[in-house]
C-alpha positions in Angstrom: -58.6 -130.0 28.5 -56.8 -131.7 26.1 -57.4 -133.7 23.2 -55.8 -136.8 23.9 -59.5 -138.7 24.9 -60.1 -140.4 22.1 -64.4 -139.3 21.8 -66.4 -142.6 21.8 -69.1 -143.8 19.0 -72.3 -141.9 18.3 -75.4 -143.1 16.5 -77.9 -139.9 15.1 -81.5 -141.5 14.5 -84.1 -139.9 12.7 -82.1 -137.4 11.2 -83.1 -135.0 8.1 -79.5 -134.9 6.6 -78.4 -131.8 5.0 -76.9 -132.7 1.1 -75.5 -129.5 0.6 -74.6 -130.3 -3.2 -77.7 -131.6 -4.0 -80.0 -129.0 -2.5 -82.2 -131.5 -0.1 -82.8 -132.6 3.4 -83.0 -137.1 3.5 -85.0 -137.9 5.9 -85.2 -140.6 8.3 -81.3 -140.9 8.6 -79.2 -142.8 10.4 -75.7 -141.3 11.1 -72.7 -143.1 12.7 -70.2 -141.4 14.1 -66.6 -143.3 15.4 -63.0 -142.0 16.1 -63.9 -138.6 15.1 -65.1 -139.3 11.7 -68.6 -140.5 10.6 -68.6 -144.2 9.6 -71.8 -145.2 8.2 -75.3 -143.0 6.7 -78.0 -145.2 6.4 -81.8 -145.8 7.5 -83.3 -147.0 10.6 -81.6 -150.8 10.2 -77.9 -149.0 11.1 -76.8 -150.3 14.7 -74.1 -149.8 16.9 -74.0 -151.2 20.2 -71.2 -149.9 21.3 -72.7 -146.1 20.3 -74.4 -143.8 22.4 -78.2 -143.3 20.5 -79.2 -139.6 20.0 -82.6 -139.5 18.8 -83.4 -136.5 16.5 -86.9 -136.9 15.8 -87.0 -135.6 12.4 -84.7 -132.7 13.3 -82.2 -131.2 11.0 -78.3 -132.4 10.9 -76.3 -130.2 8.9 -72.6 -130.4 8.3 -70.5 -127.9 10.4 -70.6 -124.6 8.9 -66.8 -122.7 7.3 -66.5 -119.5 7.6 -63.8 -118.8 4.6 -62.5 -115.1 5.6 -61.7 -114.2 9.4 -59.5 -112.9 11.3 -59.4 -114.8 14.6 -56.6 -112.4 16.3 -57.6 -109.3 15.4 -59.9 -108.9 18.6 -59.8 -104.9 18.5 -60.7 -102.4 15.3 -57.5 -100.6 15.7 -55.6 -102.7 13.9 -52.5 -100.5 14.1 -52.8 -100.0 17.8 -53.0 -104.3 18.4 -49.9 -104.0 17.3 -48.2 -102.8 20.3 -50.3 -105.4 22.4 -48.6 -108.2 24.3 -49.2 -111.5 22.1 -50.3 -113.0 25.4 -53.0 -110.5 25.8 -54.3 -111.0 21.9 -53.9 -114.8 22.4 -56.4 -114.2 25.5 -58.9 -112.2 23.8 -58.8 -114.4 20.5 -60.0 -117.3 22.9 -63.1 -115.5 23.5 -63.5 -115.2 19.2 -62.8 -118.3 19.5 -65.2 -119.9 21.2 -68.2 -117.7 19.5 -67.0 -118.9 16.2 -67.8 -122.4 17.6 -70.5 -121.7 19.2 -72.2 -120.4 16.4 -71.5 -123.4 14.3 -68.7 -122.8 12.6 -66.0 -125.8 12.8 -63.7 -124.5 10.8 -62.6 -121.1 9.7 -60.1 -119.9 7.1 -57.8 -117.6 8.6 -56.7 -114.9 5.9 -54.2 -112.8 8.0 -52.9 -112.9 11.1 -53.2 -116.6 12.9 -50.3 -118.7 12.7 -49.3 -122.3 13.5 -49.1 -121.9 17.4 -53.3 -120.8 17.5 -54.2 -123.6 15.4 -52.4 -125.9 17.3 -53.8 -124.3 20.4 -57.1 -125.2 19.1 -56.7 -129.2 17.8 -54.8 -129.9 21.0 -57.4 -128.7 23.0 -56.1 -125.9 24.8 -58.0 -123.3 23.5 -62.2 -124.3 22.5 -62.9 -123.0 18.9 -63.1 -124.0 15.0 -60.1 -125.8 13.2 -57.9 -122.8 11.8 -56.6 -123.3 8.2 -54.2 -120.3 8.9 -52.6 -118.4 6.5 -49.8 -116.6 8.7 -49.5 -112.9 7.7 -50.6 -111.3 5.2 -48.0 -109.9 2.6 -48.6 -106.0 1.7 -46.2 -103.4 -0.1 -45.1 -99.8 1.8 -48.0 -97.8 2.2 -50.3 -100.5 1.3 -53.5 -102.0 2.9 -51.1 -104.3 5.4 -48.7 -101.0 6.0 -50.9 -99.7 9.5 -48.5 -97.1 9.6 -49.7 -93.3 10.1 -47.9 -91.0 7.7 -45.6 -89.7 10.3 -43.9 -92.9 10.9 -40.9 -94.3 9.6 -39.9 -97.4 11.4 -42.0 -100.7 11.0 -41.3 -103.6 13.2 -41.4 -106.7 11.1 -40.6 -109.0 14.1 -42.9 -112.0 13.7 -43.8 -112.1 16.9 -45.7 -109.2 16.7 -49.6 -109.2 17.1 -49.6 -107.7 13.7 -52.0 -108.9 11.0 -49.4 -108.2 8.0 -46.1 -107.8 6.9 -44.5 -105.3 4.5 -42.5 -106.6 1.5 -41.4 -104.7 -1.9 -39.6 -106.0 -5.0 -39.8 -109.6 -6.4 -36.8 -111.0 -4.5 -38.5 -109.7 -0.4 -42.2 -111.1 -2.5 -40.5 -114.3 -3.0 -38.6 -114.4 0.3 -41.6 -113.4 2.3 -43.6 -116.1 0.8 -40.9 -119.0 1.5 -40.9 -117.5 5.0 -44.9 -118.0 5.8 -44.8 -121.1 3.9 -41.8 -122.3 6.0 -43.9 -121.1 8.7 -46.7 -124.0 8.0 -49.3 -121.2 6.3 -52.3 -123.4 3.7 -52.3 -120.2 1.5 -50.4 -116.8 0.8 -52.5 -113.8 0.8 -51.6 -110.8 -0.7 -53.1 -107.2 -0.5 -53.8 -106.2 -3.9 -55.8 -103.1 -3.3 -56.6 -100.4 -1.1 -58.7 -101.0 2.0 -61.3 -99.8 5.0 -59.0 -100.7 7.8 -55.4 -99.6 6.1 -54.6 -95.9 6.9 -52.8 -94.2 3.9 -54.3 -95.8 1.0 -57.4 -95.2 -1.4 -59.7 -98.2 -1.6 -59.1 -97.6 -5.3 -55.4 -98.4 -6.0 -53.9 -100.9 -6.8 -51.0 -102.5 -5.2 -47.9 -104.9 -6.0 -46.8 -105.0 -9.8 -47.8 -107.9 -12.2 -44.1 -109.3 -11.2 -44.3 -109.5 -7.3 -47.5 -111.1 -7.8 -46.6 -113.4 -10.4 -43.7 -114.3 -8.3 -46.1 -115.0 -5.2 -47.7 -117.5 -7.2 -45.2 -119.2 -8.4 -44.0 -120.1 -4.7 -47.3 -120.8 -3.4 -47.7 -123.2 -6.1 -44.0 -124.6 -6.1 -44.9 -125.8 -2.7 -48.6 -127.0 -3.5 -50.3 -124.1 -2.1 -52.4 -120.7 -3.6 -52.1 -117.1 -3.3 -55.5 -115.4 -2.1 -56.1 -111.7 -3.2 -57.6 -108.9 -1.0 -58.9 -106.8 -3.7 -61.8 -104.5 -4.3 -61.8 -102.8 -7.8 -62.2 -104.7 -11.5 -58.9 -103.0 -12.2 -57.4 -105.5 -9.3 -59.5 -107.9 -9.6 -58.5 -108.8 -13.3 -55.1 -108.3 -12.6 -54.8 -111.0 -10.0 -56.5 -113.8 -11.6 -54.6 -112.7 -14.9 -51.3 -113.6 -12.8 -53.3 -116.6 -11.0 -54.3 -115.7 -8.1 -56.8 -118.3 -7.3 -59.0 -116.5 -4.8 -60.8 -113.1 -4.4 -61.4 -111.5 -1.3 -64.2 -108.7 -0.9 -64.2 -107.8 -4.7 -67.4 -105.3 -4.6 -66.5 -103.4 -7.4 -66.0 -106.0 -10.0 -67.3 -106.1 -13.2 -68.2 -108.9 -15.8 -64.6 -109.0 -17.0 -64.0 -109.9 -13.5 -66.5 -112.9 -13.4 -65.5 -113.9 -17.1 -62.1 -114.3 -15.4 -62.8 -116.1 -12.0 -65.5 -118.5 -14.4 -62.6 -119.4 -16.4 -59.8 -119.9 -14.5 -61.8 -122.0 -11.7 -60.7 -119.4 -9.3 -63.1 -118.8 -5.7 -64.9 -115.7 -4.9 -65.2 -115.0 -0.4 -68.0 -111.8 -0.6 -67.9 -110.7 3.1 -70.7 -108.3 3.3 -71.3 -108.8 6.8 -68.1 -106.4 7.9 -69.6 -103.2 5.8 -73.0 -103.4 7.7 -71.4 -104.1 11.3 -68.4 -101.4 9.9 -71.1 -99.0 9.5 -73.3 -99.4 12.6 -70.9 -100.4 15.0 -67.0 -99.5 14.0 -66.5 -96.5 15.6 -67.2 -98.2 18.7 -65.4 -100.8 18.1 -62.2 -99.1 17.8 -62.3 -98.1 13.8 -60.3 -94.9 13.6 -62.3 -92.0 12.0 -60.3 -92.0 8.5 -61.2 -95.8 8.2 -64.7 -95.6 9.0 -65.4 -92.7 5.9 -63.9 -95.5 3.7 -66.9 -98.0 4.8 -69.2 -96.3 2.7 -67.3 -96.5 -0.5 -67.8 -100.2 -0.7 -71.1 -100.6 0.9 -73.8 -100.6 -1.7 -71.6 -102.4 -4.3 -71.3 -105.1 -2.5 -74.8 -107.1 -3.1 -74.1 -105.8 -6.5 -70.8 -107.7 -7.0 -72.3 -111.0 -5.1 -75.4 -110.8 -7.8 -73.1 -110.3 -10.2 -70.8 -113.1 -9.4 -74.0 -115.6 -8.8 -75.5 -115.1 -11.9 -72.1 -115.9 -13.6 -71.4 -119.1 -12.3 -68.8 -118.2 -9.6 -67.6 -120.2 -6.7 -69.0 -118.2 -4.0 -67.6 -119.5 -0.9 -68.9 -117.8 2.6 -67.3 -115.4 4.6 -67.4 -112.4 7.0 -64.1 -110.0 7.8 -65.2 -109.4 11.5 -62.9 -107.5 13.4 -63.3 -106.7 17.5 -66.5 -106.8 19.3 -67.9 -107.6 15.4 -67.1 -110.9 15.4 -71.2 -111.2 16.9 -72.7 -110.7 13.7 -70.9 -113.6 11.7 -74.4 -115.1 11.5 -75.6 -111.5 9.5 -73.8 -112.8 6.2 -76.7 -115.7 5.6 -79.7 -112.6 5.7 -77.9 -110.6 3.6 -76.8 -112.8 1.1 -80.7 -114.1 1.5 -81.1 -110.7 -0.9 -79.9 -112.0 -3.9 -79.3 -116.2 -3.5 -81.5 -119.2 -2.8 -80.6 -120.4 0.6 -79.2 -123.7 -1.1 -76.4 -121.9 -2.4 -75.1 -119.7 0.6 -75.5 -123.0 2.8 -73.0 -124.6 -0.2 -71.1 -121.6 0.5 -71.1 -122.5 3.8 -70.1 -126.2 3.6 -69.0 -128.0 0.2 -67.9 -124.6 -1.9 -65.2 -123.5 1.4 -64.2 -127.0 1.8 -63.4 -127.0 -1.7 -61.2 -123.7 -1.7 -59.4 -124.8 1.5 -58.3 -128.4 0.1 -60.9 -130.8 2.0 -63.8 -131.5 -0.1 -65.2 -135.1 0.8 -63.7 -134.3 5.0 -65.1 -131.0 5.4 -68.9 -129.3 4.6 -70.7 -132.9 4.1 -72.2 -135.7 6.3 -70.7 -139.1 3.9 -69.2 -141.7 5.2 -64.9 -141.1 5.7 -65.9 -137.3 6.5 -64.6 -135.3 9.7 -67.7 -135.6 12.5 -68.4 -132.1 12.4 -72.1 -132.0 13.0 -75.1 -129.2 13.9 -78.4 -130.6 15.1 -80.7 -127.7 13.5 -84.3 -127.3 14.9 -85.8 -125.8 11.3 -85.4 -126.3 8.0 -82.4 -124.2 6.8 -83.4 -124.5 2.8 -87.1 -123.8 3.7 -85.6 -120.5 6.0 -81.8 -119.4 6.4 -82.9 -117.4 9.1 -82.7 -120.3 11.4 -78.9 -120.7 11.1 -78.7 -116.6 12.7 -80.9 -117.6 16.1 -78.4 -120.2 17.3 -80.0 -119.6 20.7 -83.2 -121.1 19.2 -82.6 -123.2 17.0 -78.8 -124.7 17.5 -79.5 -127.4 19.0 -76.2 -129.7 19.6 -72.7 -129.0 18.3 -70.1 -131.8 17.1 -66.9 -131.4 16.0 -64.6 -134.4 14.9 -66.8 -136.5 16.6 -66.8 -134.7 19.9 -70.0 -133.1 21.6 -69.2 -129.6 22.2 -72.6 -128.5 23.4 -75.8 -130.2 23.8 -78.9 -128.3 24.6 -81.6 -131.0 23.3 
């Protein structure tokens, strides 16, 4: 089904709307919701007759949840063997993602490597059922770097685009800066760049660090020439510090920062996307879902420091935005990260994680993450207080009770 049906008005009553930014539920809202977006918050006097009433009876209606760090292609742990897959067969199997993503609550997802312009259109034209994808294309990595699946008998790399490949392989300032123009050319919101070693990558040590000071600086500078950011996969405070010192504007993973590290993102306004849901699920679960052996020992030196880095980053002021790293049959625990960030933050702020904080990284604060009038329809009818418990956000099959996006009923089960 496509998306040319234009969804018709909807008026929420007795709704306990979720303010994300100021921490509270208001209660004994009306919402209005027309072409796609909602129109009008108000109290019980708000009428449409043209809308079709849902009553809520005091239940919860949150804004649709982002999840700021997936990968919706990479359907398998192997990510060097996905890369001799048929595209077809990965688009197939990224459906089902997909469609969990959505399921779960999640209307839009940031995609940090891998998705492209042809998913994401898949998705707002209605062919394939699934979150809005702010896609990044591929990620950029140097020779033997975290993007660089190759085993250290192989030589040849196929950099063909087409290819169901997560990365691409670029070294010296002037391939940086033509790789870049390419993805950007290519539609992508941000640039990532691999900027230290990695669980999944096959050669490296989670330690390095990768791409001198000049291919990065030269990353930024084209992602910002063209009104977009570079996003940094990096783990150590030695890579950490080195990004934002060239302005990058966003960290990925970053368990083993230190306090220079938070000085640094505080300062520069820069975003933090912790995803310790991928080391638990990594741990438990990779090896059977398709994490080679190598990558799998490499779990564990990240594991612990991860709630470290997050408590770390909290306490400083950080913009923590959510996000999860789920690869293969992982993608199931996406719901994990809320418990486990429930550790060490008040549920408040991993829900503004969730909503206002990654619609601010991506560009859509004020359209994504809140329910205000001029704002996309993306709606969750939650039966449970999310501030009072996060834990009601991880039972979807209990407590998710209707799912809107742009204005669109995706599932009712009231």
């Amino acid at each position: 089904m496509t998306s040319a049906a234009r969804p018709g008005p909807l008026l929420f009553r007795d709704a306990a709307v979720l303010d994300p930014e100021a921490g509270e539920l208001r209660r004994g809202r009306s919402v209005l919701v027309r072409d796609g977006r909602v129109a009008e918050v108000g109290g019980p006097e708000l009428g449409d007759p043209a809308a079709r009433e849902v009553p809520l009876g005091g239940r919860t209606l949150v804004p649709g949840l982002i999840d700021a760090h997936v990968h919706v292609n990479a359907v398998t742990a192997d990510i060097a063997a996905m890369a001799e897959w048929s595209p077809a067969y990965v688009t197939a199997r990224a459906a089902d993602v997909l469609r969990g993503m959505l399921r779960r609550g999640f209307t839009t997802v940031r995609d940090v490597a891998g998705a492209d312009y042809g998913i994401a259109e898949a998705v707002e034209e209605g062919w394939l059922e699934g979150p809005r994808i702010i896609f990044g294309g591929k990620a950029l990595s140097q020779s033997g770097g975290h993007g660089d699946h190759r085993s250290r008998g192989r030589y040849a790399h196929d950099g063909c685009p087409c290819t169901p490949t997560l990365s691409r392989l670029c070294d010296g300032v002037d391939q940086v800066r033509a790789a870049v123009r390419d993805e950007l050319r290519r539609g992508a919101h941000h640039i990532k760049l691999m900027l230290s070693g990695g669980v999944a990558s096959p050669t490296d040590r989670v330690d390095s660090v990768q791409f001198s000071a000049g291919e990065i600086t030269a990353a930024v500078e084209e992602a910002e020439a063209a009104n977009r950011y570079v996003t940094g996969h990096a783990y150590t405070a030695r890579a950490v510090n080195r990004a934002l010192e060239c302005g990058v504007r966003c960290i990925e993973h970053g368990n083993l920062m230190d306090e220079r590290s938070v000085e640094l993102l505080v300062g520069s306004g820069a975003f933090y996307v912790p995803t310790l849901a991928t080391y638990s699920a990594l741990a438990e679960r990779g090896r059977e879902a398709g994490l080679p052996e190598a990558s799998h020992r490499k779990v564990f030196d990240v594991l612990e420091a991860g709630l470290h880095a997050l408590e770390l980053a909290h306490r400083g002021g950080v913009q923590i935005a959510y996000g999860t790293d789920l690869l293969g049959a992982m993608h199931d625990a996406q719901l994990t990260e809320f418990t486990i960030r429930a550790q060490v933050q008040p549920a408040a702020d991993i829900l503004r994680a969730a909503t206002t904080t990654a619609a601010r990284l991506i560009g859509r604060e004020g359209e994504l993450g809140v329910v205000a009038p001029g704002a996309e329809a993306d709606l969750l009818v939650v039966d449970g207080d999310p501030l009072a418990d996060i834990s009601v956000l991880t039972r979807p099959e209990a407590h998710l009770l209707m799912i809107v996006q742009g204005g669109r009923v995706v599932r009712d089960l009231r």
